[in-house]
C-alpha positions in Angstrom: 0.0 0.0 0.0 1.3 3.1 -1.0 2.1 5.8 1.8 0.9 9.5 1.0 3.4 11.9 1.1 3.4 15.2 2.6 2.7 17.1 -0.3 -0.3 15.0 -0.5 -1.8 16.1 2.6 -3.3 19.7 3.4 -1.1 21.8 5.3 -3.5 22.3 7.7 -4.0 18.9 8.5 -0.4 18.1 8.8 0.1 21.3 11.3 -3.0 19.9 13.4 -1.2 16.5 13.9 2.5 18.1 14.4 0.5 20.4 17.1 -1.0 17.2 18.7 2.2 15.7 18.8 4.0 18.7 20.6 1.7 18.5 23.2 2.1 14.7 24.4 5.8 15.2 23.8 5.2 18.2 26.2 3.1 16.5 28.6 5.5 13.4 29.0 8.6 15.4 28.7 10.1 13.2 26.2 14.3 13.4 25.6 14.9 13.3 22.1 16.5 9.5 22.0 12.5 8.9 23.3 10.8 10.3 20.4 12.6 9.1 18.0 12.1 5.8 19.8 8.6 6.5 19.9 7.9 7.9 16.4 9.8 4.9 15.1 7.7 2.2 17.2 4.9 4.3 15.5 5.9 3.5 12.0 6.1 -0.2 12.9 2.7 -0.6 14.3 0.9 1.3 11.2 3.3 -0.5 8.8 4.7 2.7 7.1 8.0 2.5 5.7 10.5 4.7 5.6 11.8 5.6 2.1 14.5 4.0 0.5 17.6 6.9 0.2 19.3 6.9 -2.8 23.1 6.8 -2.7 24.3 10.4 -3.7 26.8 9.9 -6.8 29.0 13.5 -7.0 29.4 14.8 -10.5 32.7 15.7 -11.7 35.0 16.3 -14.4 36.1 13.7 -15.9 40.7 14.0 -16.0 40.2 14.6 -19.8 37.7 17.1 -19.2 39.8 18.7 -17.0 43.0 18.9 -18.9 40.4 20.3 -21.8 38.7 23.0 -19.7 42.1 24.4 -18.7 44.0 24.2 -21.9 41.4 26.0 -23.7 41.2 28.7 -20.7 44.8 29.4 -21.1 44.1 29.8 -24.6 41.7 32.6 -23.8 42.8 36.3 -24.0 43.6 37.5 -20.1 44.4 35.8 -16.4 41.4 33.3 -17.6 43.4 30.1 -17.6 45.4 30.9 -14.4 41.7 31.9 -12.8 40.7 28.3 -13.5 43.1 26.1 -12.6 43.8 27.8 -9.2 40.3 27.4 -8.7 40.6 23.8 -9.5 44.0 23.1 -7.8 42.9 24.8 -4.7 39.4 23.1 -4.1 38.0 26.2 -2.6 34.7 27.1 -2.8 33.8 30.2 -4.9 32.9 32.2 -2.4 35.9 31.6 -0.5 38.0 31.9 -4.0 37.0 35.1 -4.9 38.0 36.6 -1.1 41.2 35.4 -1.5 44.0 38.5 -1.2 47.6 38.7 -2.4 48.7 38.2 1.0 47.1 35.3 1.6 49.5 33.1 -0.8 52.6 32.3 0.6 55.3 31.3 -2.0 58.0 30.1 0.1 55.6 27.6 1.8 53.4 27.3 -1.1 50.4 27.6 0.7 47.2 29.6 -0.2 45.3 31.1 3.9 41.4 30.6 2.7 40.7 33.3 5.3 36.7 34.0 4.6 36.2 29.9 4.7 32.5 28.5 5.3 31.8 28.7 8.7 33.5 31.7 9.5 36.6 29.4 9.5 40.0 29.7 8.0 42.2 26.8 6.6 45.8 26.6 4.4 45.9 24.7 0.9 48.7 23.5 -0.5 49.2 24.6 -4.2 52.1 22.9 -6.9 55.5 24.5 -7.1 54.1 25.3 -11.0 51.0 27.5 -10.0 53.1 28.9 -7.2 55.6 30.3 -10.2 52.4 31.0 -12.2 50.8 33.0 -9.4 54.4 35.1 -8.8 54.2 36.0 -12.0 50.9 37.1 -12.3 51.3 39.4 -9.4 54.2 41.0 -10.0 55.1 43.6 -7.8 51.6 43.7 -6.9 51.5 43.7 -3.0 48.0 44.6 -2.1 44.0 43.7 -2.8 42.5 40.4 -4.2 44.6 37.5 -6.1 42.1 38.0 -9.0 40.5 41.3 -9.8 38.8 42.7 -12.6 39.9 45.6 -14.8 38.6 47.9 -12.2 40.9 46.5 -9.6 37.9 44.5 -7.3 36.8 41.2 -7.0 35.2 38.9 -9.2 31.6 38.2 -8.2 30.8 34.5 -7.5 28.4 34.9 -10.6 31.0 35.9 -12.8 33.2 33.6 -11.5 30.3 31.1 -13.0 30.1 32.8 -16.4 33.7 32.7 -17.1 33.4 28.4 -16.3 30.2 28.2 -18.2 31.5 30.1 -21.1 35.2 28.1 -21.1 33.5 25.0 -20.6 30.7 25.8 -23.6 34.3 27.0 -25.9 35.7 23.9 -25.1 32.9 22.2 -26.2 32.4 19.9 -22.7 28.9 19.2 -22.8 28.1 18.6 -19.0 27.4 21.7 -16.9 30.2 23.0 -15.7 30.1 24.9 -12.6 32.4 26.2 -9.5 31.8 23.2 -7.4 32.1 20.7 -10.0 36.1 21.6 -9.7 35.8 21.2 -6.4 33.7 18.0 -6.8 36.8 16.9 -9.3 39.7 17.7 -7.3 38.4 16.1 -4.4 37.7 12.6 -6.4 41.0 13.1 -7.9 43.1 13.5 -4.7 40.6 10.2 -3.4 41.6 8.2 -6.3 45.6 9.1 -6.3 45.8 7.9 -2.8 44.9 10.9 -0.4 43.5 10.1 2.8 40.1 11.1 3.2 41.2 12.9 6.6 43.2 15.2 4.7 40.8 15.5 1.7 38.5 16.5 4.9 40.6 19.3 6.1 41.5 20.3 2.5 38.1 21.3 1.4 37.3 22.2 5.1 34.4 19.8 5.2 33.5 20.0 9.1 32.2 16.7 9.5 33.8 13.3 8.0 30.4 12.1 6.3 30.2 14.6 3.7 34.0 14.2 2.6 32.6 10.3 2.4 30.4 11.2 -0.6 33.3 11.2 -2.3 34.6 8.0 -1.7 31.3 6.5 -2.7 31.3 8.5 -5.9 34.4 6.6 -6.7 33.6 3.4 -6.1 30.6 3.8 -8.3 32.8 5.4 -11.0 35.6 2.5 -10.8 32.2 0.5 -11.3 31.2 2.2 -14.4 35.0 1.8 -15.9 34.9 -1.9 -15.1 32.1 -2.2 -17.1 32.7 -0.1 -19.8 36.2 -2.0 -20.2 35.4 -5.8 -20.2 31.7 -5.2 -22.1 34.1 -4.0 -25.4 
């Protein structure tokens, strides 16, 4: 028998029941371990079943995707190819990308400070003796304001952060949607697969809790899944 879901029943009715449930978790001052308890013994009696979840699979890039999105940026007039791959390389969300400030990179170290991190929390990436050179370069003797500014010397907005991806990505004729967290996504997977431990990975992307750096880990196993069959049905 088929369960109705919420959006099947009024709003009204629904808030009448949560309202009547309030007030016997009220009147038997019930810890939360008891209603759970409770609410699940509830379930079992009236034979309702809880839905099946669906394993999350995280898109990415695929490694010739990436090596194609980033050739063709650097093929691109202006800092459009550097603005990509330290994107990619450093795993940082956009809105943490586009905060980041010439005197937040440290060369000798190579180490990028994501200062304005999610969670009004700050972490260090590591970044490749290559886009450490790169990144010197592109600076200069430029000392002061953001690591990638426009031609009216402020920040990129997250959005055009976006339209630059989506227009590289359309140029370079990759036919997935190609976002900001997609890199992120397709670093992550990469440093998974090339042996990283998903601790690190964790602290890398500056996931607070383990289980969502996990995703990741199941992602790959479903993609070395795919590959297996894709090889041996040839």
């Amino acid at each position: 028998m088929r369960t109705p879901s919420a959006k099947a029943k009024p709003p009204q009715s629904l808030r009448s029941v949560i309202n009547a449930k309030k007030k016997l978790w009220r009147q038997y001052h019930l810890t939360y371990d008891q209603t759970r308890y409770v609410a699940k013994e509830v379930r079992h009696a009236l034979a309702v079943e809880r839905p099946k979840s669906r394993k999350r699979a995280v898109a990415r890039l695929s490694r010739e995707e990436e090596t194609r999105l980033i050739t063709h940026a650097y093929r691109m007039k202006g800092e459009r190819g550097l603005l990509i791959k330290t994107l990619f390389q450093t795993g940082a969300r956009v809105s943490e990308f586009v905060n980041i400030k010439v005197e937040d990179v440290f060369f000798d170290e190579q180490m990028i400070l994501i200062a304005k991190a999610k969670g009004g929390k700050s972490r260090y990436v590591p970044i490749l003796p290559e886009l450490a050179q790169e990144l010197r370069t592109h600076l200069g003797q430029r000392t002061v304001g953001y690591l990638f500014e426009t031609n009216r010397a402020t920040r990129y907005s997250p959005r055009r952060i976006q339209q630059i991806l989506k227009e590289t990505a359309e140029q370079a004729q990759i036919t997935k949607r190609v976002y900001p967290h997609l890199l992120r996504h397709s670093v992550a997977t990469t440093l998974l697969e090339r042996g990283m431990p998903i601790e690190q990975i964790q602290k890398f992307l500056g996931h607070s809790k383990l289980e969502t750096t996990q995703l990741y880990a199941e992602s790959s196993t479903e993609m070395i899944r795919e590959s297996y069959q894709r090889a041996l049905s040839r």
